[in-house]
Backbone as JSON, one array per atom type, in Angstrom:
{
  "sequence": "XXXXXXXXXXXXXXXXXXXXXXXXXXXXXXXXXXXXXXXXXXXXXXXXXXXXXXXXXXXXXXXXXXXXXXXXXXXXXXXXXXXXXXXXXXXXXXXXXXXXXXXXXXXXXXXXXXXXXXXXXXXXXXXXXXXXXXXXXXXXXXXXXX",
  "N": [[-4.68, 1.07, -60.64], [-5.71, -1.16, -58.39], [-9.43, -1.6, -58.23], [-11.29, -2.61, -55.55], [-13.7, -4.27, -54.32], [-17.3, -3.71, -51.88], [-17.66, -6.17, -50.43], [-15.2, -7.25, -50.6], [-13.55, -5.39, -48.72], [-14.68, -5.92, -46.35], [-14.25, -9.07, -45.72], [-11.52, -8.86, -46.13], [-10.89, -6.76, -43.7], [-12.42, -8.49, -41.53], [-11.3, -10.96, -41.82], [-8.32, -9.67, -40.83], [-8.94, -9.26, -38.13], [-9.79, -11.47, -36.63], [-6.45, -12.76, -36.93], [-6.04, -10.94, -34.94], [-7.24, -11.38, -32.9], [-6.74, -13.78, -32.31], [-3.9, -14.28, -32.28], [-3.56, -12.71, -29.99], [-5.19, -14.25, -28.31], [-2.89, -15.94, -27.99], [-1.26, -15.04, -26.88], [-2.06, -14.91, -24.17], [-2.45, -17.2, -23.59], [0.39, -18.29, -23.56], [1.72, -16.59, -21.46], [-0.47, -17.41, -19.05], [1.2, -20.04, -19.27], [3.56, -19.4, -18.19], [3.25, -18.42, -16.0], [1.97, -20.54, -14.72], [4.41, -22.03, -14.22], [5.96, -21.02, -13.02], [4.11, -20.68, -10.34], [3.71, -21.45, -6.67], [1.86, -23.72, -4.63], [0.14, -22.75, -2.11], [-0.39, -24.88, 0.03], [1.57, -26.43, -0.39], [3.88, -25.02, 0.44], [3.51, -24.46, 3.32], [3.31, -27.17, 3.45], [6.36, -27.5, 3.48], [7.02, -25.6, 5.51], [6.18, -26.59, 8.19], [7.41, -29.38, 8.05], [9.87, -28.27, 9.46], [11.23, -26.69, 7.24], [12.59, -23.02, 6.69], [11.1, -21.35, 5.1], [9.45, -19.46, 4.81], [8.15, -16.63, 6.7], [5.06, -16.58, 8.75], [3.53, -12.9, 8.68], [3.06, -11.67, 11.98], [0.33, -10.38, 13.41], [-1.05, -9.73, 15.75], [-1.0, -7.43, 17.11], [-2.56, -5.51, 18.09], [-2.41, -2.69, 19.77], [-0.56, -1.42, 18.25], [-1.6, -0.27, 15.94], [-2.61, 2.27, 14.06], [-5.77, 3.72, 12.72], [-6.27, 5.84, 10.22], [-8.88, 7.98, 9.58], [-9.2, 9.87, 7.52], [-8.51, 8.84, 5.18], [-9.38, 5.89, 5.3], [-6.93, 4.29, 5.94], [-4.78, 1.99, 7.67], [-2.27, 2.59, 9.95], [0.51, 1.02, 10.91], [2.67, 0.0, 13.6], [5.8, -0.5, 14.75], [7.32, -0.47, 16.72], [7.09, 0.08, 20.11], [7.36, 1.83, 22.08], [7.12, 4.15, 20.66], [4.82, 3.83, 19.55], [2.87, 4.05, 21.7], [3.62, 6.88, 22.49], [2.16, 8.16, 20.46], [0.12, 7.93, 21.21], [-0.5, 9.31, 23.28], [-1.17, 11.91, 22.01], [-2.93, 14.26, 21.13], [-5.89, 13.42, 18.8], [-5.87, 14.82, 16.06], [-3.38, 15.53, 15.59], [-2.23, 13.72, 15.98], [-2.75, 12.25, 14.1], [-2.21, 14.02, 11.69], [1.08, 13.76, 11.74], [1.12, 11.15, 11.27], [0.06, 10.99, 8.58], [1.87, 12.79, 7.76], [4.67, 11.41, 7.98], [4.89, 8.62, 7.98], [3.14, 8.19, 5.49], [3.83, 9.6, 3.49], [2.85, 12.55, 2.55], [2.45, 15.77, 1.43], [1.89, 18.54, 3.8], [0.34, 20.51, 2.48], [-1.52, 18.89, 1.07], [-2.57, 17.17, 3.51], [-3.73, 19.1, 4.64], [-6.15, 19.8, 2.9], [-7.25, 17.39, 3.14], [-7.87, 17.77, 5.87], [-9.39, 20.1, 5.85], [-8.06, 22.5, 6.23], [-5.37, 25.14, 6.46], [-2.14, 24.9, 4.28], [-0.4, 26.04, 6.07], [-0.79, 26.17, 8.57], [-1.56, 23.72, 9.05], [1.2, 22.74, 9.02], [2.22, 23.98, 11.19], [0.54, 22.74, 13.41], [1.77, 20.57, 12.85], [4.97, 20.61, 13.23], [4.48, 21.23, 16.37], [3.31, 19.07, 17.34], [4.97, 17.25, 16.68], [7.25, 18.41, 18.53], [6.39, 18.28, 21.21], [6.06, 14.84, 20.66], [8.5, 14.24, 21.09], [9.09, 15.49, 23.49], [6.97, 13.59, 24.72], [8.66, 10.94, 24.45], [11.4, 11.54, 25.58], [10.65, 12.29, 27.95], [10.04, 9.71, 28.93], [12.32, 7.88, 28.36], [14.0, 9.03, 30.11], [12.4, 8.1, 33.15], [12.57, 5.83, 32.73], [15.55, 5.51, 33.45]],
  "CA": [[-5.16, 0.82, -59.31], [-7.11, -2.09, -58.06], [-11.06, -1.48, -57.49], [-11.76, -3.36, -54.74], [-15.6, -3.93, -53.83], [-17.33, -3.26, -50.36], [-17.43, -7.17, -49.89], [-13.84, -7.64, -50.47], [-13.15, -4.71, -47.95], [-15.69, -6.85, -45.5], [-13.64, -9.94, -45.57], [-10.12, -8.18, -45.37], [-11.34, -6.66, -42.27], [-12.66, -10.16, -41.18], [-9.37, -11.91, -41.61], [-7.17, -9.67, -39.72], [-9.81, -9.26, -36.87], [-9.52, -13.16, -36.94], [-5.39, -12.85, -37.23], [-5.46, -10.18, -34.21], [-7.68, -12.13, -31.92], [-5.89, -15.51, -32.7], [-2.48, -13.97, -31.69], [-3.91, -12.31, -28.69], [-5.52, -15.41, -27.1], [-2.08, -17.15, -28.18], [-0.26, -14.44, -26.05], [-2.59, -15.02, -22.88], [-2.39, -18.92, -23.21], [1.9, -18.08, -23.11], [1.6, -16.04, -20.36], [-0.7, -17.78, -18.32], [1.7, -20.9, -18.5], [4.14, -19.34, -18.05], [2.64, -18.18, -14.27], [1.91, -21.58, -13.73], [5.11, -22.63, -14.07], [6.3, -20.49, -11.43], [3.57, -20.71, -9.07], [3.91, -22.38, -5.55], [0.82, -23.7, -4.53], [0.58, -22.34, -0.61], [-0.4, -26.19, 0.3], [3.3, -27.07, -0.83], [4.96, -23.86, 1.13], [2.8, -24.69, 4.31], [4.05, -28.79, 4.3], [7.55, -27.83, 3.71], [6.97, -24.88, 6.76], [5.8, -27.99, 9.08], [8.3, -30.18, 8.46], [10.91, -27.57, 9.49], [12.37, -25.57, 6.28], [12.41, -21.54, 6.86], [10.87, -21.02, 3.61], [8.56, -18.05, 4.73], [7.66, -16.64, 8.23], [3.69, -15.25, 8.45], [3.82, -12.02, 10.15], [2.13, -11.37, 13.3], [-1.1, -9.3, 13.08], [-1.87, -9.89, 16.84], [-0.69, -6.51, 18.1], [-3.46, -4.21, 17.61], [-2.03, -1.44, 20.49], [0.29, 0.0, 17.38], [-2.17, 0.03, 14.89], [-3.46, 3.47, 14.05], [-6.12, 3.88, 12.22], [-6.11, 7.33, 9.61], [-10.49, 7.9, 9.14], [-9.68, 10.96, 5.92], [-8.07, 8.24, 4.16], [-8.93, 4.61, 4.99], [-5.73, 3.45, 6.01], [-4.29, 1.24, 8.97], [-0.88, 2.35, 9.82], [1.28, -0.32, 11.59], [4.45, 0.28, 14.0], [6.89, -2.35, 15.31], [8.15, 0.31, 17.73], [6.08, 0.04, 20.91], [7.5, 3.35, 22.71], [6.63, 5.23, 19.58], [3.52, 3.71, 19.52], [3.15, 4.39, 23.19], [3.95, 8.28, 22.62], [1.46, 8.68, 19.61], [-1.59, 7.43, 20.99], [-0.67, 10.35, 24.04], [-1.32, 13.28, 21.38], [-4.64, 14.51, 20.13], [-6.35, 12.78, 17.38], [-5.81, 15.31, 14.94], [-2.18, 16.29, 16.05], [-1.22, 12.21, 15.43], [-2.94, 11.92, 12.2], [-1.19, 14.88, 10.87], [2.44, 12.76, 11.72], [1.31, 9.77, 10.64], [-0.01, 11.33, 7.26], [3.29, 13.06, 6.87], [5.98, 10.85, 7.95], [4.48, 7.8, 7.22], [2.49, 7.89, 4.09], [4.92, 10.93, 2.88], [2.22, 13.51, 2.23], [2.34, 16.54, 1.71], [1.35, 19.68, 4.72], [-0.47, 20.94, 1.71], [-2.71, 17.68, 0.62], [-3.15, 16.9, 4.59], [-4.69, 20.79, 4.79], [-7.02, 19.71, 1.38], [-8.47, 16.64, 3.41], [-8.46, 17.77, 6.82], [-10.33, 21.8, 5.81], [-7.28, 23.46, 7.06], [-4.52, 26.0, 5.49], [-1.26, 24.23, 4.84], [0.53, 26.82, 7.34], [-2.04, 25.47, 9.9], [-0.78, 21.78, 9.13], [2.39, 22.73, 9.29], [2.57, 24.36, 12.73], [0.31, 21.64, 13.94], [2.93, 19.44, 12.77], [5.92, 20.95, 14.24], [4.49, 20.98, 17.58], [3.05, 17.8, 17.81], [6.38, 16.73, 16.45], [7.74, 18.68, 19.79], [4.83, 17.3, 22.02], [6.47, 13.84, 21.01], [9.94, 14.25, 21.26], [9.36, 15.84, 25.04], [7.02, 12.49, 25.65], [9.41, 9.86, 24.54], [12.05, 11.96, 26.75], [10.35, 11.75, 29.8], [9.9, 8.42, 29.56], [13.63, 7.72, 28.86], [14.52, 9.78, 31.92], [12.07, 7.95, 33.75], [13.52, 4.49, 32.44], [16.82, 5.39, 33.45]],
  "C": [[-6.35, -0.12, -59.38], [-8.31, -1.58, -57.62], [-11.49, -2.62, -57.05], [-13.39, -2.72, -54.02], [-15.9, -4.11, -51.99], [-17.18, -4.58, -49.69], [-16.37, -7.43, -49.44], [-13.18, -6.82, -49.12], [-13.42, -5.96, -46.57], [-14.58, -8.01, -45.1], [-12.08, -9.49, -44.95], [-10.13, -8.11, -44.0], [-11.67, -7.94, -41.37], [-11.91, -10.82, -40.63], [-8.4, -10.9, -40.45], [-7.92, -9.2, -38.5], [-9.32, -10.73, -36.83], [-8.02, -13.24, -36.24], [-5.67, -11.92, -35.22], [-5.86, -11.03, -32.73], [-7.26, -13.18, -31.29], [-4.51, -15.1, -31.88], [-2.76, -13.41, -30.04], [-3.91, -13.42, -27.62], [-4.14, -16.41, -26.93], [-1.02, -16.76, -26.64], [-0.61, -14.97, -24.62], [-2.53, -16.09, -22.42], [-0.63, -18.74, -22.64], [2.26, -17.63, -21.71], [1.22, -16.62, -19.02], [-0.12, -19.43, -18.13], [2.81, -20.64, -18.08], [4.55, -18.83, -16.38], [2.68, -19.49, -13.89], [2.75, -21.92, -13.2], [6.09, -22.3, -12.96], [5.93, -20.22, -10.04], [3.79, -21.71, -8.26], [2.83, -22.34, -4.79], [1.11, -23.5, -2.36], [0.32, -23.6, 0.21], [1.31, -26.46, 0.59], [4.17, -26.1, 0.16], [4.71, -24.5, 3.12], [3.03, -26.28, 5.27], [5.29, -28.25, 4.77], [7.8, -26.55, 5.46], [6.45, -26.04, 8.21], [6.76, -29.27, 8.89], [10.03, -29.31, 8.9], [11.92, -26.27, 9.09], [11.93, -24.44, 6.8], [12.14, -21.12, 5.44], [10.3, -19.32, 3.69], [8.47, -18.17, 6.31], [6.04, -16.15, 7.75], [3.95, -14.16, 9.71], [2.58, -12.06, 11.0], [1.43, -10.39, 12.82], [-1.7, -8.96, 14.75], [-1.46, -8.78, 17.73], [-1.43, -5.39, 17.4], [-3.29, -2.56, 18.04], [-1.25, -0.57, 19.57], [0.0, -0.24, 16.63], [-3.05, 1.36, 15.24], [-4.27, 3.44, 12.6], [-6.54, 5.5, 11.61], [-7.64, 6.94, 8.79], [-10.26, 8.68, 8.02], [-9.49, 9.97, 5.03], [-8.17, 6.42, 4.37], [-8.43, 3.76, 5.14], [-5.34, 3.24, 7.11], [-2.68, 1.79, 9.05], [-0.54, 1.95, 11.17], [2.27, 0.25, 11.97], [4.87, -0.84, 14.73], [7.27, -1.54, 16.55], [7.06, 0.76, 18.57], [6.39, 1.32, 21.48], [7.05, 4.5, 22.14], [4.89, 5.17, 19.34], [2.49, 4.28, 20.75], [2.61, 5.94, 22.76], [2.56, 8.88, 21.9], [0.38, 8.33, 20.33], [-1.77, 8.41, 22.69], [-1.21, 11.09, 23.21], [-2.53, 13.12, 21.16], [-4.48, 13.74, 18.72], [-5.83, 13.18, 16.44], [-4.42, 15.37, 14.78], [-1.67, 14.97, 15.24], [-1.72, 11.99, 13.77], [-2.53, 12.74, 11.5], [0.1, 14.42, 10.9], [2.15, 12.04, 11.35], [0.99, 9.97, 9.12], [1.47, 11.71, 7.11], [4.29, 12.43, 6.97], [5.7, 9.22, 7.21], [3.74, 7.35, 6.07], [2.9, 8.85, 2.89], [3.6, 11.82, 2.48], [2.31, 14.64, 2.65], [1.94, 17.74, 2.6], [0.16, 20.12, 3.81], [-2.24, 19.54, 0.99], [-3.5, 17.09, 2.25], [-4.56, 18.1, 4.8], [-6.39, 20.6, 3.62], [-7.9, 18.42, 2.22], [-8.46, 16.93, 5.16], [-9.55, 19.25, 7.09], [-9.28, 22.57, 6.38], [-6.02, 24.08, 5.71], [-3.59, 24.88, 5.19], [-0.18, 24.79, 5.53], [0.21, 25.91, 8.55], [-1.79, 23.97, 10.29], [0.73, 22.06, 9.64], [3.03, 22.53, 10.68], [1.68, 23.62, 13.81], [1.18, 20.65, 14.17], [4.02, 19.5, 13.89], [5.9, 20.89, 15.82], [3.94, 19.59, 18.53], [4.0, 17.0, 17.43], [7.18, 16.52, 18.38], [7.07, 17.89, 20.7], [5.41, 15.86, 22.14], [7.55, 13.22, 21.36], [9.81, 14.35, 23.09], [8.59, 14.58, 25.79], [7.77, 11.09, 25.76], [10.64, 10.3, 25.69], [12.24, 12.02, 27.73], [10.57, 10.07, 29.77], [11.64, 7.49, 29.51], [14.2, 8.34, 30.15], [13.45, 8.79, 32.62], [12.44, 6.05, 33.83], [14.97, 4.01, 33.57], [16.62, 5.79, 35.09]]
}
C-alpha cells in the first residue's frame, strides 16, 4: 500500500473540486442555451399579435365584481360565471370563504377549521348550508328570469 502524504491528499482534493465545478458551470452554460434557443422574446409575440396572427390572447383582468378575495390565506379567487358570482357575494363573509376554500382551492373542512378557529364539524355544517343558501339563491333568480 501506497503512503500518500497530507499534501498529496490536498491536491487530489483540489483537482476534483476543480473537475466538479468545471462540469457544473459546463452544465449551466448547456442549459442556459438551450432556454435561449427556445425563448420568444414578448417584443416578437406582440408584432406578430398586431399584424393579425392569433398567436396568444391576454386575458381580461378588468372584471373585478367576480373576484373574491380569501384574507386567512392571501389568495384572489377569480370566476367567469357572473350568476355564481352574483349568488356568492349574497352570503356572509365567512359562509363564502368556507365554499370558496373548499370547492375552489380543494381544502379540506378540517384545514379550513385549523385557519378559521373552528371544529371541522362546524365547517362542515357551515358548508352544507351555505351550499343550500346558494342553490335556493341562484333558484330564485332562475324563476325570476323565466
Amino acid at each position: 500500500m501506497k503512503i500518500v502524504s497530507e499534501q498529496e491528499i490536498e491536491q487530489l482534493f483540489d483537482s476534483f473540486c476543480k473537475k466538479v465545478l468545471k462540469n457544473k458551470a459546463h452544465d449551466i452554460f448547456k442549459a442556459e442555451k438551450r432556454e435561449m434557443e427556445n425563448q420568444v422574446s414578448i417584443e416578437y409575440l406582440l408584432e406578430r399579435q398586431l399584424e393579425g396572427s392569433d398567436l396568444f390572447s391576454l386575458p381580461d383582468y378588468t372584471i373585478e365584481a367576480h373576484s373574491f378575495p380569501l384574507v386567512t390565506i392571501n389568495v384572489v379567487v377569480s370566476l367567469d360565471n357572473e350568476d355564481l358570482a352574483d349568488a356568492l357575494w349574497l352570503l356572509k363573509e365567512e359562509n363564502r370563504e368556507i365554499l370558496l376554500l373548499y370547492y375552489f382551492l380543494s381544502m379540506k373542512d378540517e384545514e379550513i377549521g385549523q385557519r378559521l378557529s373552528k371544529t371541522r364539524q362546524a365547517i362542515q355544517k357551515r358548508r352544507t348550508c351555505a351550499l343550500s343558501n346558494l342553490r335556493d339563491i341562484l333558484l330564485k333568480r332562475v324563476r325570476y328570469e323565466e
